[in-house]
C-alpha positions in Angstrom: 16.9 35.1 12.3 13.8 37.5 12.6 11.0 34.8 11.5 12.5 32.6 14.1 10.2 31.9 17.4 12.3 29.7 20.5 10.8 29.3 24.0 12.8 30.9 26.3 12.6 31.3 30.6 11.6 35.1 32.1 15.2 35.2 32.5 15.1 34.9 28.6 17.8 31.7 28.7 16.7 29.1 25.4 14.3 26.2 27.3 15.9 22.9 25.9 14.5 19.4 24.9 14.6 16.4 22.8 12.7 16.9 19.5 10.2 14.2 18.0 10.5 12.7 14.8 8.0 13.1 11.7 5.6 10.6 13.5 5.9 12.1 17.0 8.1 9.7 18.7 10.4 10.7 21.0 14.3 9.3 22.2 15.7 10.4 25.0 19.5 9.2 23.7 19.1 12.1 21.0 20.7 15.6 21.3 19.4 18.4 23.2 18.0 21.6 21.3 16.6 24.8 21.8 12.9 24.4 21.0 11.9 26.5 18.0 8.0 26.7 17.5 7.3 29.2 15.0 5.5 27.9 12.2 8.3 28.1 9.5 10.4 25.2 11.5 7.3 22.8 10.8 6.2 23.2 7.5 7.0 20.4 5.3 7.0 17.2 7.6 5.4 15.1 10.5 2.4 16.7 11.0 2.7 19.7 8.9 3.1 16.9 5.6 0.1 16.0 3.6 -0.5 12.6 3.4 -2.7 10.5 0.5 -5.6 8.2 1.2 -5.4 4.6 1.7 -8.5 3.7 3.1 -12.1 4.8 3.1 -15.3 3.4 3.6 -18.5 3.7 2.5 -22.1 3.0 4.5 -25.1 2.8 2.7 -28.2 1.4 2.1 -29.4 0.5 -1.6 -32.9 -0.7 -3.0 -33.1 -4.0 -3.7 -36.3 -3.7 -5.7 -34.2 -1.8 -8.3 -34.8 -3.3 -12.0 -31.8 -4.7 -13.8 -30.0 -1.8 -15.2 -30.9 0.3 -12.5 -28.3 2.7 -10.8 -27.2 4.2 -7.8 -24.7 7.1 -7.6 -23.0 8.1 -4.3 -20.0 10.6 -4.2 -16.8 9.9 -2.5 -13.5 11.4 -1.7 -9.9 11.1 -1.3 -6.6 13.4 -0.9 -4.0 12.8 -3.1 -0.3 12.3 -2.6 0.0 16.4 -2.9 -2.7 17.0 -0.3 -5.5 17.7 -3.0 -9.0 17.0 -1.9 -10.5 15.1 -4.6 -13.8 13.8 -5.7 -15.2 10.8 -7.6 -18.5 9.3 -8.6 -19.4 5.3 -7.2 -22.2 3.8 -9.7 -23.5 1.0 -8.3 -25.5 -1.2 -11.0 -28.5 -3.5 -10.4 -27.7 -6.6 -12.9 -29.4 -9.3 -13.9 -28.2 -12.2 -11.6 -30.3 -11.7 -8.0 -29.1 -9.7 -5.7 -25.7 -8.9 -7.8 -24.4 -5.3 -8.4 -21.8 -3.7 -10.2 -19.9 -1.0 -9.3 -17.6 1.0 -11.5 -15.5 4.5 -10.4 -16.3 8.2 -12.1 -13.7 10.8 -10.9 -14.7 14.1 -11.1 -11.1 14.9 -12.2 -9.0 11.8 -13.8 -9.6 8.7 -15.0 -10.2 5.2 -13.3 -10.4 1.7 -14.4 -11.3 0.4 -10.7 -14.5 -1.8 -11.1 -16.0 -4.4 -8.5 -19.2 -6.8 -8.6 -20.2 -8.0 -5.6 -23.2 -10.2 -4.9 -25.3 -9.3 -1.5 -26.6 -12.6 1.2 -30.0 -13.0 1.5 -30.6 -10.8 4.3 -28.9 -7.6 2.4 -25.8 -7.2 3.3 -22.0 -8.2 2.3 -19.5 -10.2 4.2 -17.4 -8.1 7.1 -14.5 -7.0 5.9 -15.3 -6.9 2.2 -13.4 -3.9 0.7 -12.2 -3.2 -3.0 -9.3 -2.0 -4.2 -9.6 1.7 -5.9 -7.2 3.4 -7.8 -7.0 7.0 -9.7 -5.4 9.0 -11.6 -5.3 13.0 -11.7 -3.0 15.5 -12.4 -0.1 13.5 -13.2 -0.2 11.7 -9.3 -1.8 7.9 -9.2 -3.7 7.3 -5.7 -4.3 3.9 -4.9 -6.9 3.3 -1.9 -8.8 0.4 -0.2 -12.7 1.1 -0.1 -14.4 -0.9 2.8 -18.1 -1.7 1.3 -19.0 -4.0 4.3 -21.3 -1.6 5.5 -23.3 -1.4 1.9 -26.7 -3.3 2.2 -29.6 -3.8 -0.2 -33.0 -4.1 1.8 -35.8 -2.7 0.9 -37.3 0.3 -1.5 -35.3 3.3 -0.2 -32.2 4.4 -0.9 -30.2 5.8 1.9 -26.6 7.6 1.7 -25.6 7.2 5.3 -22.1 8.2 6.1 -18.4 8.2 4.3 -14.9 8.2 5.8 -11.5 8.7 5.1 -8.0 8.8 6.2 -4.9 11.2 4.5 -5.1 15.1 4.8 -4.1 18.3 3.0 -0.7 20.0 3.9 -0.6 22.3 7.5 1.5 24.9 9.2 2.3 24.6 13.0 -0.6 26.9 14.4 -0.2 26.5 18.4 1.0 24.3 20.8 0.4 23.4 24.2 2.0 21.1 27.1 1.4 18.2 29.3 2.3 16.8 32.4 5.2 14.4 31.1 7.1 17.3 29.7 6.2 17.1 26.2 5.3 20.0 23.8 1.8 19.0 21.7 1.6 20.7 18.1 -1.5 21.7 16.6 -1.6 22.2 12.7 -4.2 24.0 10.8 -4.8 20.6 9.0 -6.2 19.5 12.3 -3.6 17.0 13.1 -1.9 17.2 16.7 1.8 15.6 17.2 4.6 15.8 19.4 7.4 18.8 18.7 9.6 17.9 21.8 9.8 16.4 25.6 11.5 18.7 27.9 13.7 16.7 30.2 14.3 17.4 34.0 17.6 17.5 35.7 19.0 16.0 39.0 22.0 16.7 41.2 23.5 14.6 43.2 23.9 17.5 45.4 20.9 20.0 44.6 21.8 22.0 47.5 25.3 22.9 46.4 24.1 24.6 43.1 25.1 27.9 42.7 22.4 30.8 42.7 22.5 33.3 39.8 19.4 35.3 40.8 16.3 34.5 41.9 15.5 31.1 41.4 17.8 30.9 38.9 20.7 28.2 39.9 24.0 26.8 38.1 25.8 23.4 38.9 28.8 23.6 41.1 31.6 21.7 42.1 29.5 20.3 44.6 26.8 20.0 42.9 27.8 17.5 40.3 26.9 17.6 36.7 23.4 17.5 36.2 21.4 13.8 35.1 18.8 14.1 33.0 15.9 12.0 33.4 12.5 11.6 31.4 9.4 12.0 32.5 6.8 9.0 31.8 9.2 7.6 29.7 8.1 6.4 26.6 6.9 2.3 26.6 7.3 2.7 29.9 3.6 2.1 30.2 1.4 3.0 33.5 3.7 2.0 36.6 6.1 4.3 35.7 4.0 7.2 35.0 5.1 9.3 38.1 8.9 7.6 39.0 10.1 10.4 39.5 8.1 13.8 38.9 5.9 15.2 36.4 5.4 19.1 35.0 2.8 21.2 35.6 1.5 23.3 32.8 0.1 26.8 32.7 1.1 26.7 36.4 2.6 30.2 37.7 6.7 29.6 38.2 7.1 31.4 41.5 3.6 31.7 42.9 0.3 30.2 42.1 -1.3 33.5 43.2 -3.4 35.1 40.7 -3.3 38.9 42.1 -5.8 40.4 39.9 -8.3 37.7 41.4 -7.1 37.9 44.8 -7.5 41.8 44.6 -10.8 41.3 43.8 -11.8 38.6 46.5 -10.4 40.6 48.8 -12.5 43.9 48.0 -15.5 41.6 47.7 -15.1 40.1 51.2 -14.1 43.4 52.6 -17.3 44.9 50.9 -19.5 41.8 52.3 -17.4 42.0 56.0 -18.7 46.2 56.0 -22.5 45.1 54.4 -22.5 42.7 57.6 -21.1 45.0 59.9 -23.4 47.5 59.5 -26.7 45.3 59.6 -25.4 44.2 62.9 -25.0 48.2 64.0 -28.2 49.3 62.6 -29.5 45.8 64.8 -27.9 47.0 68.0 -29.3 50.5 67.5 -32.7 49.0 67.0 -32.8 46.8 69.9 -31.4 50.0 72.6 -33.8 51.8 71.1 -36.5 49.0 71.9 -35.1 48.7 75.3 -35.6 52.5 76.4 -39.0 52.9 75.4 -41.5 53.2 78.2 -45.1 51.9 78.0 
């Protein structure tokens, strides 16, 4: 159909391959298919899919000469389960017992009931590890993430908001794709995720030399060929050994020549230019020394 994009040879012949699943993974016992990379053919999963939050983590120092009653208000965020970027409100409360705060969870859209108290060591900080469960609701869609606080500490008189992470992301189209050297096809999505589409398998012959040529270097199995074996390129779990059985692709190589004419073209005026420039000095150097030799004191 028109909105349609497959990769195809010069010869315009439908380039075949194994496609990946929705998390990238590859099996070399599936069908062939013609490899279709227009953006329409990966819009609603693997890559393309959004994906909600389930962990984040929070680092940040908070004053422990704060009064009882005292609060501290960091932002966070999280995507929900539609790909929705959304915010909340931490407020972290200094209470009465030493060194104990309480934290409680202030969406800036929905409702919460996630609250924590959590009681820093002596030297400011919280056990590794420590996280606390978080859980909101929005828009009809309940997101249910793990907050790691182990990098929260209470030292000192200064507050500081020092960094905040999360995993999940919006929705994405297919937006380019490029190739590597075990055959597979890479694609990048405008949610800035990049998965395998497909691995392009090679083919052997028993008999390569008994292929039939079409044109150019374009051949057919024959009777005396044998039917072609296809064989997979860094195979995958095949760890490092078997990185380069057999052969590997080359991508953004030329097909038939590596020759870039348009540069060669212009070396070759450039040394021509330089061989005349040299030429000449050597002349105008000849002239000059005759011209030395016949002059008579």
């Amino acid at each position: 159909t028109y909105n349609e994009g497959y990769i195809v040879d010069k010869n315009g012949y439908f380039l075949q391959g194994w496609a990946a699943d929705s998390t990238g993974a590859v099996s070399s016992a599936s069908p062939l298919q013609s490899l279709r990379v227009d953006s329409e053919a990966f819009n609603a999963s693997g890559g393309a899919a959004a994906s909600a939050t389930t962990t984040a983590s929070i680092s940040m120092n908070i004053p422990t000469t704060t009064a009882a009653g005292g609060t501290i208000s960091p932002k966070g965020s999280f995507y929900d389960a539609n790909g929705d970027a959304q915010s909340f409100g931490l407020t972290w409360t200094k209470n009465a017992a030493n060194l104990e705060w309480g934290m409680t969870v202030h969406p800036d859209n929905g409702t919460s009931a996630s609250t924590g108290t959590f009681t820093f060591d002596s030297d400011g900080t919280l056990a590794a590890g420590t996280t606390t469960p978080i859980s909101i609701t929005g828009g009809g869609v309940t997101t249910e993430f793990d907050l790691d606080i182990s990098n929260v500490s209470s030292l000192g008189e200064v507050y500081h908001y020092l960094d905040y992470k999360k995993d999940g992301r919006a929705s994405g189209v297919l937006d380019s794709f490029t190739f590597d050297s075990s055959g597979k096809i890479i694609g990048r999505f405008t949610n800035g995720i990049e998965q395998p589409l497909y691995k392009i398998p090679l083919a052997t012959f028993v008999n390569a030399d008994g292929m039939d040529r079409i044109q150019g270097n374009l051949f057919k199995n024959s009777s005396t060929s044998g039917e072609a074996t296809l064989i997979e390129v860094r195979a995958e779990g095949s760890g490092a050994a078997a990185y380069y059985e057999f052969a590997e692709f080359i991508p953004f190589a030329h097909e038939i020549s590596n020759v870039n004419l348009q540069n060669e073209f212009s070396n070759m005026i450039m040394t021509q230019l330089a061989y005349n420039s040299s030429a000449t000095v050597f002349k105008t150097a000849d002239e000059m020394t005759k011209a030395a030799a016949s002059l008579k004191v």
